[in-house]
C-alpha positions in Angstrom: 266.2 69.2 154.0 268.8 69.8 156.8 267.9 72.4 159.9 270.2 73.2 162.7 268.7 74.1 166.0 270.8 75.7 168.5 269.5 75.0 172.0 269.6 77.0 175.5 270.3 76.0 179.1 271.0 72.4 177.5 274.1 70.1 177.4 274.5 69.8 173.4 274.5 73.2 172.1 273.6 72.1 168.7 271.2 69.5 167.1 271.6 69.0 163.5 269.0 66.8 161.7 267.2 66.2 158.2 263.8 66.1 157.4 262.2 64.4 154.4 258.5 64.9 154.0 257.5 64.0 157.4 260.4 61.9 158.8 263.2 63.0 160.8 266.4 61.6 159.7 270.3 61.8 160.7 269.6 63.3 164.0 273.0 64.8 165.6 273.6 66.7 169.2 276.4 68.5 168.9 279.3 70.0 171.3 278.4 69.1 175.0 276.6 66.4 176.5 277.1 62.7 177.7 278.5 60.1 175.4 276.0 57.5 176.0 272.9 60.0 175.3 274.4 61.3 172.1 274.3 58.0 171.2 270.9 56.6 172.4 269.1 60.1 171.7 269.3 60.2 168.0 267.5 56.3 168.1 265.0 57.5 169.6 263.8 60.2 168.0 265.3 58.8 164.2 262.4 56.5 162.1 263.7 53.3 161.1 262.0 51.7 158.6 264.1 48.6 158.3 
């Protein structure tokens, strides 16, 4: 199932993500915030199982 958070006094307004069962998935900040955490965020919080 996909959510949409939107966040306060934060860079990235929005964080879009997918959750199935208990696993976050396809994690996404959106509009504002720094290139390289964008990118290194969503690894972080994302289970890979591969």
């Amino acid at each position: 199932m996909k959510y949409t958070y939107e966040t306060q006094n934060t860079c990235a307004q929005v964080i879009e993500f997918e959750l199935e069962g208990n696993v976050v998935k396809n994690v996404k900040f959106l509009y504002g915030g720094c290139p390289g955490n964008l990118q290194a965020l969503p690894r972080l919080v994302e289970r890979n199982d591969s």
